[in-house]
N, C-alpha and C positions, 0 to 999 in steps of 0.2 A: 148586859153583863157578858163580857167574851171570857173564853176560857182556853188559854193557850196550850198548846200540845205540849207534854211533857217530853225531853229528853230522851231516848231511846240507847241507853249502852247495853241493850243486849245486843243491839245489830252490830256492836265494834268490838266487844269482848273475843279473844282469841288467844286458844291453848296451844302451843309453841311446842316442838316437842326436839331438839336437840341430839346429835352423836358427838358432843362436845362443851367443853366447860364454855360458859359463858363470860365476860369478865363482867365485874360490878357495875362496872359506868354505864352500864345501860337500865342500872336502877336507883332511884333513891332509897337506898335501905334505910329501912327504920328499925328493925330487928332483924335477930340474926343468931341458928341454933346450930347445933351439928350432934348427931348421935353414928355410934359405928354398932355394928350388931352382925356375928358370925360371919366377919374379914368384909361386909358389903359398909356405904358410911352412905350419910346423905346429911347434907347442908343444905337449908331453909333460908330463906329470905323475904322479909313482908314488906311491902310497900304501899303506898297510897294509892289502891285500887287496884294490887294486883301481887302475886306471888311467885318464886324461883324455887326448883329444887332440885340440887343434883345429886345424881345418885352414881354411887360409883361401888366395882367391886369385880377387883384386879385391874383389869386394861380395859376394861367396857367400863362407857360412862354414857350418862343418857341426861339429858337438864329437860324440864318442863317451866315453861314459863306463861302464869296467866296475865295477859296485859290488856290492856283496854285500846292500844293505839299500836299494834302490829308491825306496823309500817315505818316505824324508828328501831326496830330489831335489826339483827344481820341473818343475812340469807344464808351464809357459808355453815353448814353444817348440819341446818334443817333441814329434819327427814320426814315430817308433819306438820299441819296446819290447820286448827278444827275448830270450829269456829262455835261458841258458848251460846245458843241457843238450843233452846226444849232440852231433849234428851239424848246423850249421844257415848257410845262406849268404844273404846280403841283398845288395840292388844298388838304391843311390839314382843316379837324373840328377839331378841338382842347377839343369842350367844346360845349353845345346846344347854348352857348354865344359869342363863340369865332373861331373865322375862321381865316384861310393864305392860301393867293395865290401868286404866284411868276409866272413869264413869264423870260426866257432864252433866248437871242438871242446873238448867233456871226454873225460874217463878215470879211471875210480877203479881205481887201482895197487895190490899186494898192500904192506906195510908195507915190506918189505924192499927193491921196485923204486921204491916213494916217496921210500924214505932215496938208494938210490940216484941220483935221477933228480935229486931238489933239489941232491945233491952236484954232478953235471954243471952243472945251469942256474946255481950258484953261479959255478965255474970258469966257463962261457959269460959271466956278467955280470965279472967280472973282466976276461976278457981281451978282449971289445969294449967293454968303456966303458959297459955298459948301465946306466938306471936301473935301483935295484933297495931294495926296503924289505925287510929282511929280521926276521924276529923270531920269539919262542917264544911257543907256549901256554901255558895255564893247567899243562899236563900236561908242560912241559919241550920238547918235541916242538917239529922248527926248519917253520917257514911263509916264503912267501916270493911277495912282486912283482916282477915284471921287467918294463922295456919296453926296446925297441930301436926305433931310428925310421934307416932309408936312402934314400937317392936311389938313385931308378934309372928311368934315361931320362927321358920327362916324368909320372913320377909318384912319391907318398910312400909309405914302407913302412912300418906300423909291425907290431911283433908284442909281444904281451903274452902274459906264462905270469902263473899265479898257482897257487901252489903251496898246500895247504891239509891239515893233519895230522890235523884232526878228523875227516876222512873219506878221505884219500890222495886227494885230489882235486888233477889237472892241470888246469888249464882254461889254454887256450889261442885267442888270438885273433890272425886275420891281417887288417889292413885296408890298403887302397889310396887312397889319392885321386889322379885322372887327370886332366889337362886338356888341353884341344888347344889346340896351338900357334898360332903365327900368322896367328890371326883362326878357323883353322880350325875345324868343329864337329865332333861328336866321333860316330861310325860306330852 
């Protein structure tokens, strides 16, 4: 009995981090949100195996894009490049007004705590309304995008999972955009 190496998309997963709007065609979107909260807005986008989000608020605009294949992106505008393995945190100023932080986390899960864990983030995308692209592999096996995007205080929340069967890969991303309020600059 041989047992073939499984798939590795943590080694190709890559967080993209933007000083400008992207345009769509560089995604299949399959959902698609937008919330504004105290004059900043941030538009959501979920795709099969990866996420968009731009954030804007005035003249500064910033997009983070999670993709699995980097390498079909555009260069022009990219100000980072972090690549979705273990653990890893970034912090852009944008503006004496405007901040982003992101946090990175994978986990490759035994097959049993994958079937389990997708079942959860399924119900999670259910019952808050999240975007979410869900779909099977070659092999039958269920895959799955999620984003969530909140208000809270003067800043946006987004969080993306992206579930992945060819290797039980979680990858999980948390990011922020902050602005200070009136007039004020930011600590």
């Amino acid at each position: 009995m041989s047992i073939s190496p499984k798939t590795n998309s943590i080694q190709t997963y890559t967080s993209l981090l933007y000083r400008k709007a992207i345009h769509p065609e560089f995604f299949g979107i399959e959902g698609r949100n937008r919330i504004e909260h105290c004059g900043m807005e941030v538009e959501g986008w979920v795709f099969r195996g990866g996420h968009c989000a731009r954030f804007a608020f005035g003249s500064t605009v910033l997009v983070e894009a999670v993709v699995e294949n980097p390498q079909t992106m555009p260069e022009r505008g990219l100000m980072a490049s972090l690549l979705c393995n273990g653990e890893r945190d970034h912090e852009e100023r944008l503006s004496d007004h405007a901040m982003f932080m992101t946090t990175i986390q994978t986990e490759t899960l035994s097959e049993h705590l994958y079937l389990g864990t997708y079942k959860e983030m399924v119900t999670h995308a259910r019952e808050n309304d999240s975007l979410a692209s869900m779909w099977t592999d070659d092999a039958g096996k269920p895959n799955l995008s999620l984003l969530d995007m909140q208000r809270l205080g003067s800043e946006l929340h987004i969080q993306g999972y992206h579930l992945r069967s060819d290797c039980s890969m979680v990858l999980r991303t948390q990011s922020m955009f902050q602005v200070a309020l009136n007039g004020k600059k930011l600590g």
